[in-house]
KEVO-914364 format. One record per residue (C-alpha): x, y, z; residue number from 1; residue in three letters. Coordinates in pm, 1 decimal. Each point is the difference from the previous one (the first is absolute). Layout:
BEGIN
<site u="X" v="Y" w="Z" k="NUM" r="Ala"/>
...
END
This chain:
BEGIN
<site u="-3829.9" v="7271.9" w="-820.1" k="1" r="Unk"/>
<site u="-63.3" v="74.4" w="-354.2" k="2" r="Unk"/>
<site u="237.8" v="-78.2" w="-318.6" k="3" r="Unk"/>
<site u="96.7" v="308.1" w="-50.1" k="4" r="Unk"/>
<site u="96.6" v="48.8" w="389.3" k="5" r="Unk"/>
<site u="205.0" v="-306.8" w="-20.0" k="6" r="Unk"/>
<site u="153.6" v="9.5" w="-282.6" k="7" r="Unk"/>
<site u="82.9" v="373.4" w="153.2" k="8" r="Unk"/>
<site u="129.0" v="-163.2" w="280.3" k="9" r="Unk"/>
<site u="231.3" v="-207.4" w="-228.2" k="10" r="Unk"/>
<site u="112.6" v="299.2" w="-163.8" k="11" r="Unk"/>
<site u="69.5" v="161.4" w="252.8" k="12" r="Unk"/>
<site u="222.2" v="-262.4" w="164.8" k="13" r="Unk"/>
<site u="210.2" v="-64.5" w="-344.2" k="14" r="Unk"/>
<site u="40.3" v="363.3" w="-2.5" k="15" r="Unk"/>
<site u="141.7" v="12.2" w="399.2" k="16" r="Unk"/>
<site u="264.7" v="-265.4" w="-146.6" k="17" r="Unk"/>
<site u="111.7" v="191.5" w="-260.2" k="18" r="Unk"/>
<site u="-93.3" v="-224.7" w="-307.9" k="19" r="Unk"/>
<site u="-145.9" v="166.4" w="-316.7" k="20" r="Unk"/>
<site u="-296.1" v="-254.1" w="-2.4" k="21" r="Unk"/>
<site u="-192.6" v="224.8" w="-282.8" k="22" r="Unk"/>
<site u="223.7" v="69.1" w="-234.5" k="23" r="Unk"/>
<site u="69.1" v="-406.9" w="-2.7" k="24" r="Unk"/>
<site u="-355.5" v="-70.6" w="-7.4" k="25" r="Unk"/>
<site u="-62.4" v="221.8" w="-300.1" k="26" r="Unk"/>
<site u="294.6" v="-119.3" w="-167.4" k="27" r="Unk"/>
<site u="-108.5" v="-403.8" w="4.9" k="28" r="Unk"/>
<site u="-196.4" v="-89.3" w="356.8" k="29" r="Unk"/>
<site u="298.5" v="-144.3" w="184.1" k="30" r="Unk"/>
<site u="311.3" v="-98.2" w="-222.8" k="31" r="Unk"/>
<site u="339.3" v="-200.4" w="119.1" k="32" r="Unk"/>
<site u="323.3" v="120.4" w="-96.2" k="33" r="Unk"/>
<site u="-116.4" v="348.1" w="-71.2" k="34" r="Unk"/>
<site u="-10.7" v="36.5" w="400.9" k="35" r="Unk"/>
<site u="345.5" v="5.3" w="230.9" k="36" r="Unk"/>
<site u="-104.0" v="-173.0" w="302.0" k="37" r="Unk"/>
<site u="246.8" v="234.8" w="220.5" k="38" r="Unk"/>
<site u="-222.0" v="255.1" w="-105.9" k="39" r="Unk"/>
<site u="-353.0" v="-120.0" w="169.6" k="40" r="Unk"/>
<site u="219.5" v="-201.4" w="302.3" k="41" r="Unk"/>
<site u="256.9" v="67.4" w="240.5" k="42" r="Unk"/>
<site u="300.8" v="-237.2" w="10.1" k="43" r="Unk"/>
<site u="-94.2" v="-237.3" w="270.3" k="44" r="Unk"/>
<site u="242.9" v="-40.3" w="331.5" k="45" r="Unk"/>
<site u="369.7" v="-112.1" w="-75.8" k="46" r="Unk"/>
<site u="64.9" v="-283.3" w="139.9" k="47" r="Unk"/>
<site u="133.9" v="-5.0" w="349.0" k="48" r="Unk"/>
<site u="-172.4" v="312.6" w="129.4" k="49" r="Unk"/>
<site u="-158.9" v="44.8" w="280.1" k="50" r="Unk"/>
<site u="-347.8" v="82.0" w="-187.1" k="51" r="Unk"/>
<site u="107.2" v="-376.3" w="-200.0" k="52" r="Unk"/>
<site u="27.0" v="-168.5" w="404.5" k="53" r="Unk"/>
<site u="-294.8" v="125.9" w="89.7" k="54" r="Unk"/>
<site u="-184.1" v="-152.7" w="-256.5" k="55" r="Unk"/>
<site u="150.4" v="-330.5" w="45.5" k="56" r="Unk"/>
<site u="-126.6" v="-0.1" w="364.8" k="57" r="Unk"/>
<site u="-303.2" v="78.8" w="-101.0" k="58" r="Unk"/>
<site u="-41.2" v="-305.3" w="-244.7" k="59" r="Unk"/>
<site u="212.5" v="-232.2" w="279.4" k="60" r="Unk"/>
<site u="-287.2" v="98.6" w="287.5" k="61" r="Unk"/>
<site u="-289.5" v="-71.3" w="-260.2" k="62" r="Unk"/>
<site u="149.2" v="-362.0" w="-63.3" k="63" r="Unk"/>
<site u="-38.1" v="-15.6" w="394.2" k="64" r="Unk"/>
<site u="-349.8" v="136.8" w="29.1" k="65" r="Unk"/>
<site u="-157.0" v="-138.6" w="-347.1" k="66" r="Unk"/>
<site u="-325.9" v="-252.1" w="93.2" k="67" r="Unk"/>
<site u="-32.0" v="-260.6" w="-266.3" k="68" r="Unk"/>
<site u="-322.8" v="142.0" w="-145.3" k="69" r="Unk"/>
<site u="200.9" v="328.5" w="-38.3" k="70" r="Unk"/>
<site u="256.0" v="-201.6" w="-216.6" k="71" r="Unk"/>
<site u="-259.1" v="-180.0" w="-191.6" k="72" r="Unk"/>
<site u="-130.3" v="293.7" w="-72.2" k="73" r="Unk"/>
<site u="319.9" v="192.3" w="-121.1" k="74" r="Unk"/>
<site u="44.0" v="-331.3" w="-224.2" k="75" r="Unk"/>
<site u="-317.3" v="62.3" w="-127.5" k="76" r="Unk"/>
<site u="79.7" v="367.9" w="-107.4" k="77" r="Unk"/>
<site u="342.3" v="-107.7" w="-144.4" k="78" r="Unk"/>
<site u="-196.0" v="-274.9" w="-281.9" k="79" r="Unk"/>
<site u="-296.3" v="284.9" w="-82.9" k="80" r="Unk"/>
<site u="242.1" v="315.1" w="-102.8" k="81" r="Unk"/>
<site u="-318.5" v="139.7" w="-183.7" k="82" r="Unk"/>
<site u="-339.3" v="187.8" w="43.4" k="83" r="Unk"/>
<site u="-126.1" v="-371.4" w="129.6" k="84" r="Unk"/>
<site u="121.3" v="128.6" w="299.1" k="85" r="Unk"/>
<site u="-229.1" v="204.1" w="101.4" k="86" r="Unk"/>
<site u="-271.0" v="-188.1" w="-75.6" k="87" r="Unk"/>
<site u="-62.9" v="-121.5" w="364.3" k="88" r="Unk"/>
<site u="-105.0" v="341.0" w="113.1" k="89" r="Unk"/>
<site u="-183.3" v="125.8" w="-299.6" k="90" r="Unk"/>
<site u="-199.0" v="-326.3" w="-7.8" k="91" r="Unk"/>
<site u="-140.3" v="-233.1" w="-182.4" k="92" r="Unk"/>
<site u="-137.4" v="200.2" w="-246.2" k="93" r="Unk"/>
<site u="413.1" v="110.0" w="-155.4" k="94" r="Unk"/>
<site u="-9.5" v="-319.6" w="-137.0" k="95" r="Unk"/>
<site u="223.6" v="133.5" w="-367.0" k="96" r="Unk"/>
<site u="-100.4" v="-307.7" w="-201.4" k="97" r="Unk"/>
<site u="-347.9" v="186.0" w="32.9" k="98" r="Unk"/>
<site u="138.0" v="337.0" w="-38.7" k="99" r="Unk"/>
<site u="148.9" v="16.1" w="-354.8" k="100" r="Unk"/>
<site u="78.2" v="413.2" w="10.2" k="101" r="Unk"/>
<site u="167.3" v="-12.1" w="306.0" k="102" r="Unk"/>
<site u="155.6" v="-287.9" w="-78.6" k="103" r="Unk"/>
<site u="145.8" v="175.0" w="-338.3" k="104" r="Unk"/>
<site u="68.0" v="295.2" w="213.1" k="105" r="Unk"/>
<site u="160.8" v="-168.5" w="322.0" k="106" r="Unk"/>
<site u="255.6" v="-188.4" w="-252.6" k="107" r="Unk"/>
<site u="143.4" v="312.3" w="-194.1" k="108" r="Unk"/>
<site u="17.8" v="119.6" w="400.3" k="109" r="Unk"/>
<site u="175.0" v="-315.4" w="42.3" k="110" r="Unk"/>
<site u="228.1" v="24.2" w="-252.0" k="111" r="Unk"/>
<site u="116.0" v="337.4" w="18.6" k="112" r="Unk"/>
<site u="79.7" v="17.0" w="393.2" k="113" r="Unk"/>
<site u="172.0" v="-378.9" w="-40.9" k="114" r="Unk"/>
<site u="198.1" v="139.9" w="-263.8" k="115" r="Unk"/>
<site u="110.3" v="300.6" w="187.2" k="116" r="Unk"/>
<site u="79.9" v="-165.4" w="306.8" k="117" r="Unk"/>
<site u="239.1" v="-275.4" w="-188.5" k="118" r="Unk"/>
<site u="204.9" v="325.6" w="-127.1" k="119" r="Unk"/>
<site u="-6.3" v="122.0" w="328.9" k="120" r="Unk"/>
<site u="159.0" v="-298.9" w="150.7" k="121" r="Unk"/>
<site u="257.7" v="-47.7" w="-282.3" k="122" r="Unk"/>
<site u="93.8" v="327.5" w="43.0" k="123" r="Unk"/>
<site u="43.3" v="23.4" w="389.0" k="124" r="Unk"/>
<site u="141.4" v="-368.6" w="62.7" k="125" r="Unk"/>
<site u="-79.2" v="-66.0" w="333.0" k="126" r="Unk"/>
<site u="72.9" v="-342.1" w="192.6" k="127" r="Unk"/>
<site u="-309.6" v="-127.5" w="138.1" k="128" r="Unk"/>
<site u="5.9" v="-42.8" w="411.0" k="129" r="Unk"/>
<site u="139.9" v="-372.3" w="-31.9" k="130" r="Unk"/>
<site u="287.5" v="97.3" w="-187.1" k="131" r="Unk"/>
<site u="107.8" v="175.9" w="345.2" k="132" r="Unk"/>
<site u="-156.8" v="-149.0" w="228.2" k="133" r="Unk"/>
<site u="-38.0" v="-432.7" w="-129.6" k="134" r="Unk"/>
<site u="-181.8" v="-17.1" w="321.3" k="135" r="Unk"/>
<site u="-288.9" v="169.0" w="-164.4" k="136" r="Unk"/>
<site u="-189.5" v="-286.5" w="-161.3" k="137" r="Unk"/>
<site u="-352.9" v="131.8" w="-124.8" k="138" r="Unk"/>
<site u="-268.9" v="-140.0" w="-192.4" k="139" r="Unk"/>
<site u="229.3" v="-106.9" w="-327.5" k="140" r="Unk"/>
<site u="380.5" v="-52.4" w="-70.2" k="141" r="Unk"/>
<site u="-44.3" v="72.3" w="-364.0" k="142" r="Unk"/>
<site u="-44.2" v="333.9" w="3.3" k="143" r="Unk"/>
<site u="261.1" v="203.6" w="-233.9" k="144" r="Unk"/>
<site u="311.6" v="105.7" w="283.0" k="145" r="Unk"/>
<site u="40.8" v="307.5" w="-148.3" k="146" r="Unk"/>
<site u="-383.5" v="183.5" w="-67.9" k="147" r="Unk"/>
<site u="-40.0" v="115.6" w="357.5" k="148" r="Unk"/>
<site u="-77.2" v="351.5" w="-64.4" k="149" r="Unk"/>
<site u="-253.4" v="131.7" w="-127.2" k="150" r="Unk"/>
<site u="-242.2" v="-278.7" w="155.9" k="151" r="Unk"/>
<site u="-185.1" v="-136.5" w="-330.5" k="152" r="Unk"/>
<site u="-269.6" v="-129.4" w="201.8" k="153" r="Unk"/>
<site u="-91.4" v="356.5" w="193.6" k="154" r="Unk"/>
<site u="39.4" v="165.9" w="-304.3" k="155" r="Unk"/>
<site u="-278.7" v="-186.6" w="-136.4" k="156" r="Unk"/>
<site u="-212.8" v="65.8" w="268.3" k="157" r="Unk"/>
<site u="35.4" v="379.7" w="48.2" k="158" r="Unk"/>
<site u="-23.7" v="17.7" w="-397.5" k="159" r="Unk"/>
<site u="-314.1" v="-199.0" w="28.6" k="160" r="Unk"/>
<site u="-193.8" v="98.1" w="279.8" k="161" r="Unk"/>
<site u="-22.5" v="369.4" w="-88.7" k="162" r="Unk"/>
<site u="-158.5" v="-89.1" w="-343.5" k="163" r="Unk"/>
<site u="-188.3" v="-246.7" w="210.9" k="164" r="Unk"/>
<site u="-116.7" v="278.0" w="219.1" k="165" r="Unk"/>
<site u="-88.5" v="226.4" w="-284.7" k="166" r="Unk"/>
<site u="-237.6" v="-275.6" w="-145.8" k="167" r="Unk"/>
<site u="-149.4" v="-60.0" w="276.6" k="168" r="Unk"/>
<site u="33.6" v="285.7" w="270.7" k="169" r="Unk"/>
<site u="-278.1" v="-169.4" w="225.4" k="170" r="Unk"/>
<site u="249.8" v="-268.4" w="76.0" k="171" r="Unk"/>
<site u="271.8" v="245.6" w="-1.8" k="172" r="Unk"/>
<site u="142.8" v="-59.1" w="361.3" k="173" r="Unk"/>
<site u="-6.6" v="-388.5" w="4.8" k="174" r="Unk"/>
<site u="203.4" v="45.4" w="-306.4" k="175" r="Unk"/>
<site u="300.0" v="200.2" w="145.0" k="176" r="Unk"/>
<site u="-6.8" v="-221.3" w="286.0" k="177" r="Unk"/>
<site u="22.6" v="-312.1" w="-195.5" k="178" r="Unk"/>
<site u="329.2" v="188.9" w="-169.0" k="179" r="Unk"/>
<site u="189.9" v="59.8" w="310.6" k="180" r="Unk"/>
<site u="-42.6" v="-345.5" w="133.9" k="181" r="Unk"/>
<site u="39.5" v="-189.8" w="-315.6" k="182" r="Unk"/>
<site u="339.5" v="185.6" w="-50.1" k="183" r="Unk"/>
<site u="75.7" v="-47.9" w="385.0" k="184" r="Unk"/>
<site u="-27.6" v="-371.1" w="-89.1" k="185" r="Unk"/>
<site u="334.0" v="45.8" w="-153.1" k="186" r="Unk"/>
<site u="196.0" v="81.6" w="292.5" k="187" r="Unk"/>
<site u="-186.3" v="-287.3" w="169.9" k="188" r="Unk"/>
<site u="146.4" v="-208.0" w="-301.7" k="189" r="Unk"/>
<site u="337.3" v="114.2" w="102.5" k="190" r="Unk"/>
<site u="69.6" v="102.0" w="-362.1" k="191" r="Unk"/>
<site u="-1.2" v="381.1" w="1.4" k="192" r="Unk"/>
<site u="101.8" v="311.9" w="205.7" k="193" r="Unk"/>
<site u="-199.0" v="234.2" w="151.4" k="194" r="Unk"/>
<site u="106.7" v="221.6" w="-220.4" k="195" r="Unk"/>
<site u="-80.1" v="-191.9" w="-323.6" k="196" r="Unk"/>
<site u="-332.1" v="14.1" w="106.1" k="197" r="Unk"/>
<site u="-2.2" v="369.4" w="-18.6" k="198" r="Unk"/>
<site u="209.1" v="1.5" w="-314.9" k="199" r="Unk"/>
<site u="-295.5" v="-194.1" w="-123.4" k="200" r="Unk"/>
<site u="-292.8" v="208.8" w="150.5" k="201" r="Unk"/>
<site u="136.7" v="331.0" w="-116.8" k="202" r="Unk"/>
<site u="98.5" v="-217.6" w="-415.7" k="203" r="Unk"/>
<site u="-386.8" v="-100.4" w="69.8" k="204" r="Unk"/>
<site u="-176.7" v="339.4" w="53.3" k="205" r="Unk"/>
<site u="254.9" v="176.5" w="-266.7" k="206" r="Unk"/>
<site u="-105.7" v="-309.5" w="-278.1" k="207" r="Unk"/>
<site u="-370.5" v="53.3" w="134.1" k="208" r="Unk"/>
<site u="2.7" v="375.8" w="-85.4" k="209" r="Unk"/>
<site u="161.6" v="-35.4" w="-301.3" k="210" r="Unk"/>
<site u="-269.5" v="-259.6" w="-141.2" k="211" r="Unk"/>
<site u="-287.1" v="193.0" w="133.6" k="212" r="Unk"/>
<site u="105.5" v="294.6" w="-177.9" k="213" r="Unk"/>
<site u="63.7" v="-176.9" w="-317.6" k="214" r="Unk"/>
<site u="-264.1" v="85.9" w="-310.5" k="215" r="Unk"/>
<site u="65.1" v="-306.7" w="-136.0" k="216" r="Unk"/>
<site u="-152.7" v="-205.5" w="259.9" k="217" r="Unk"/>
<site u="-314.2" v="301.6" w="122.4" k="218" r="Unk"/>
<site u="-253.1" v="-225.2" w="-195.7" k="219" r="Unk"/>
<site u="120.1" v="-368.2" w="146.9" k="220" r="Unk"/>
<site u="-30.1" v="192.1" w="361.0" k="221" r="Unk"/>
<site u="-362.9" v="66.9" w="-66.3" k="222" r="Unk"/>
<site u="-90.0" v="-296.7" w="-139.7" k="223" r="Unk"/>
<site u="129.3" v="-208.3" w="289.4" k="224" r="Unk"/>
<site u="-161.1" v="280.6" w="214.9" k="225" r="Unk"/>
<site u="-340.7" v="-110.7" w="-144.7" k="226" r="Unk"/>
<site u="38.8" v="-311.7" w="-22.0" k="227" r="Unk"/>
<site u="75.4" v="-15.1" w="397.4" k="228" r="Unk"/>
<site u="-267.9" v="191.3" w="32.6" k="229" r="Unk"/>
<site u="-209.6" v="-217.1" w="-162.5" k="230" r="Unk"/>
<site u="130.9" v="-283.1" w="206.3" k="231" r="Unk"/>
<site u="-77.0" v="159.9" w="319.5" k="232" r="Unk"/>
<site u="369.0" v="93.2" w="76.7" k="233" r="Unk"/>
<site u="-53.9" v="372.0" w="-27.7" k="234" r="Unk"/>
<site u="-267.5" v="257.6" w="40.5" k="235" r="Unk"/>
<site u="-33.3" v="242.5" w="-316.6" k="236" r="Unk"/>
END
């Protein structure tokens, strides 16, 4: 898949949610309190329906199923919300100490889908799972009780991966993988909804398309481009 065809693909998903991901690129990349949450998400379930239940069952029979080196590894995710993440199935080579452009690049990523996501949450105010359900005990206690949704955590990973995936297309498919289980580690945590995951996939992609579109930040995507390239991450 080339860059242009994913950052199409991008486009093209921001576009199916209704968010106007071009006109906020032009204006400044990605930029907080210019941008209504409501607008890019759907309110999540109220709580007490049936969609709400659901979701709680689902977390209840993954506390029942979880192996310990499924735990240990949604603990892992939880301490490394960053592009570190995906550094297990890029390899050893996406080591961003080495990589100073993506490095520079991957932080204003960083920045702008963290600070997007905390809006998000203050604006939709969802309990977590334990709030309902104190039977729920995940990886950590000291998460925030009221930042359920969107999920922080999956919104950095489907902001991430597609710009991973655009830098390096050859690895393209380990990439998206690597998303949807590292925000699945979530629900294994106990700390999120279903839902929240989507709410974060669908903040991810939109933040993704936005950045990718952005003039300000064309020349920092070729320069990490080449300098993955250079590094053996890519193919030219």
């Amino acid at each position: 898949m080339s860059l242009r065809e994913n950052w199409a693909r991008c486009l093209l998903a921001a576009a199916l949610f209704g968010s106007p991901a071009l006109a906020l690129a032009q204006a400044s990349a990605v930029a907080p309190g210019r941008i209504d949450p409501a607008v890019i998400l759907p309110p999540p379930p109220a709580d007490g329906s049936a969609q709400q239940q659901a979701e709680l069952k689902e977390l209840r029979e993954l506390q029942a199923l979880r192996t310990p080196d499924r735990l240990a590894q949604a603990e892992w995710d939880e301490a490394h919300e960053d592009a570190t993440a995906f550094a297990g199935v890029i390899g050893p080579a996406f080591d961003l100490k080495a990589l100073p452009k993506t490095a520079a690049l991957l932080a204003q990523v960083q920045s702008a889908q963290e600070a997007l996501a905390t809006q998000a949450k203050a604006h939709f105010h969802r309990a977590r799972p334990f709030v309902v359900d104190p039977n729920l005990v995940g990886c950590r206690r000291g998460t925030k009780a009221y930042t359920s949704y969107p999920s922080g955590h999956a919104t950095m990973a489907y902001t991430i991966a597609p710009i991973l995936e655009a830098l390096m297309p050859a690895k393209a498919d380990v990439i998206a993988r690597r998303a949807d289980d590292y925000a699945f580690s979530r629900l294994v945590c106990e700390v999120h909804y279903r839902s929240d995951l989507r709410a974060g996939q669908i903040l991810g992609t939109w933040t993704a398309s936005a950045l990718m579109s952005a003039p300000a930040l064309q020349s920092s995507f070729a320069a990490a481009q080449q300098e993955l390239i250079a590094a053996g991450l890519n193919t030219p």
